[in-house]
C-alpha positions as a Python dict, from the first residue, in 0.01 Angstrom:
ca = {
    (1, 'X'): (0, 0, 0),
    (2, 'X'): (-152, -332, -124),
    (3, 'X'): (51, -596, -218),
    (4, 'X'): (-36, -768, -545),
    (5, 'X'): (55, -1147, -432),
    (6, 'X'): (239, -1346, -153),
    (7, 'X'): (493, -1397, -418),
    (8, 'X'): (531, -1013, -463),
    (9, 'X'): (765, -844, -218),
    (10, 'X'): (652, -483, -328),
    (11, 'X'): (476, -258, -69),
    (12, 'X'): (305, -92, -345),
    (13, 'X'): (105, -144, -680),
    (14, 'X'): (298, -47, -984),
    (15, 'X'): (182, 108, -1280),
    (16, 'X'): (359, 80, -1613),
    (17, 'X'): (401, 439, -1745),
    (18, 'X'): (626, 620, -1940),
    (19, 'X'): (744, 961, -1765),
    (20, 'X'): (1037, 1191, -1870),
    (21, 'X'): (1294, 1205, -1573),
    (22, 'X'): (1593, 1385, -1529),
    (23, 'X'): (1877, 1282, -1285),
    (24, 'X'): (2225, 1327, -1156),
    (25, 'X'): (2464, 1090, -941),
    (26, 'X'): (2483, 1193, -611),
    (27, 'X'): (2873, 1097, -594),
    (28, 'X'): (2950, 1300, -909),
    (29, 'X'): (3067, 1685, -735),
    (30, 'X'): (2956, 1785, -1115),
    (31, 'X'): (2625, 1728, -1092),
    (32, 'X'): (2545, 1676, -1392),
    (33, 'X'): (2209, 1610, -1535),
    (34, 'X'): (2104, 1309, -1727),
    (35, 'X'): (1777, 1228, -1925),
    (36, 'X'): (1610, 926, -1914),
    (37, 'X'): (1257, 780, -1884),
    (38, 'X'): (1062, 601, -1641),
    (39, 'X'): (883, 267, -1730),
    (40, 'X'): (681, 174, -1438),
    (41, 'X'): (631, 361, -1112),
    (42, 'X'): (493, 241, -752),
    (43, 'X'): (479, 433, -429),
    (44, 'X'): (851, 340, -325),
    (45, 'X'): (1028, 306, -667),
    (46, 'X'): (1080, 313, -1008),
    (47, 'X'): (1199, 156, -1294),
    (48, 'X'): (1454, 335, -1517),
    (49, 'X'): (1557, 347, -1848),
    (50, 'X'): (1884, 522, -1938),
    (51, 'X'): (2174, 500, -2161),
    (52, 'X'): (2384, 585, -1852),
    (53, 'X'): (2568, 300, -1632),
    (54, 'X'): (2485, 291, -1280),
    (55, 'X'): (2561, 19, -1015),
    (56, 'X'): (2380, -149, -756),
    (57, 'X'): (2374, 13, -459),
    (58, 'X'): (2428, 396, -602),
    (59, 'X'): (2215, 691, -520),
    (60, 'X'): (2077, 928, -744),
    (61, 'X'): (1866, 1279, -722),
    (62, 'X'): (1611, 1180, -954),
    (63, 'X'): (1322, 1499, -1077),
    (64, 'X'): (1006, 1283, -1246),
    (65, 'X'): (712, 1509, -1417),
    (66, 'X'): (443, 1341, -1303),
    (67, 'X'): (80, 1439, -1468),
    (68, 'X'): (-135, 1562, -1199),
    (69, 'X'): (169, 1749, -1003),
    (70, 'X'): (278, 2096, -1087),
    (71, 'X'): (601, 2070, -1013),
    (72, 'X'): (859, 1741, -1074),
    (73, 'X'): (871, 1469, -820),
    (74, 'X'): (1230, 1498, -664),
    (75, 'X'): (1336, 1228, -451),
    (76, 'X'): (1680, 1048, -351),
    (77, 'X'): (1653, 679, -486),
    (78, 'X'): (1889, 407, -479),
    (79, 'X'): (1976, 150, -783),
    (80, 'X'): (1836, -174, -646),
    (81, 'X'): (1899, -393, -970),
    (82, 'X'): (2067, -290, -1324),
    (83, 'X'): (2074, -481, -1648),
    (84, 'X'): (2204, -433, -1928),
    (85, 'X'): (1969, -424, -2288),
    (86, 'X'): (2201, -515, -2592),
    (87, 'X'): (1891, -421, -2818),
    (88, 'X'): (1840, -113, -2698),
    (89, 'X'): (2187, -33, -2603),
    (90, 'X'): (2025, 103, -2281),
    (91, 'X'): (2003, 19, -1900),
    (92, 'X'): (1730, -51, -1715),
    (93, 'X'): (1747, 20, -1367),
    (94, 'X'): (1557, -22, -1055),
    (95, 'X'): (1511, 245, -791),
    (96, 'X'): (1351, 285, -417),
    (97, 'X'): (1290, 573, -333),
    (98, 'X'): (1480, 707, -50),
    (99, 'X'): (1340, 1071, 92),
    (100, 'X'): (999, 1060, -66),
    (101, 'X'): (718, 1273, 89),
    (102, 'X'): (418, 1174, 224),
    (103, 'X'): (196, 1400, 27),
    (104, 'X'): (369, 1294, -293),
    (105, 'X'): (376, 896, -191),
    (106, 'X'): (-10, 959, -142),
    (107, 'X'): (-96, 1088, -504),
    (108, 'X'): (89, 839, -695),
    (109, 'X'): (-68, 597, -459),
    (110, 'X'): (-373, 739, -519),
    (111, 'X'): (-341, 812, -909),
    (112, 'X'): (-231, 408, -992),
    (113, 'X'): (-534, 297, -809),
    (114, 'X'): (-759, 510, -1005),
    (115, 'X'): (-569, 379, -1321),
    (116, 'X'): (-640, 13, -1176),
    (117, 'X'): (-956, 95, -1107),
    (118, 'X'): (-1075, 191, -1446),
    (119, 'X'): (-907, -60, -1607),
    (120, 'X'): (-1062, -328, -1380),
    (121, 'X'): (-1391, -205, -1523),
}
């Protein structure tokens, strides 16, 4: 729950990482599932990678397999920022999440500082 500078409005550290995510728009009835991957992941958020447009202010259900966890992170998150990546031909997207538990805010909290920790060393 450290942040990293005065300049950095984040309530948490964030760890660059590269996790397979699945999602699906909350406004689409469909519900249908999207694949994308995660690039960097804090406490409250996310940053996306997708070949799928989404807009600022949109909410997603968003299922991340996360490492130590059994089953997938699931959480409500809402696009914060998008850009587009000619290169890639992809978006990247940032995401707060929105209905996050406790327990699960906790060990990713607790897994990135580890990570920092050894790295520091």
């Amino acid at each position: 729950m450290l942040r990293r500078n005065k300049k950095d409005k984040r309530a948490f550290f964030r760890l660059r990482a590269y996790h397979l995510v699945k999602f699906s728009q909350v406004s689409d009835s469909q519900k249908v599932m999207h694949f994308a991957s995660l690039r960097d992941l804090s406490g409250g958020g996310g940053r996306l990678l997708t070949e799928k447009k989404l807009t600022f202010g949109e909410i997603i259900q968003i299922f991340v397999n996360y490492p130590s966890l059994i089953e997938p992170v699931s959480s409500l998150a809402k696009v914060v920022w998008a850009k587009w990546l000619p290169k890639t031909k992809k978006f990247e997207i940032g995401l707060n999440f929105l209905d996050l538990g406790d327990d699960i805010r906790k060990e990713i909290v607790s897994s990135i500082d580890k990570v920092r920790k050894t790295t520091r060393s």
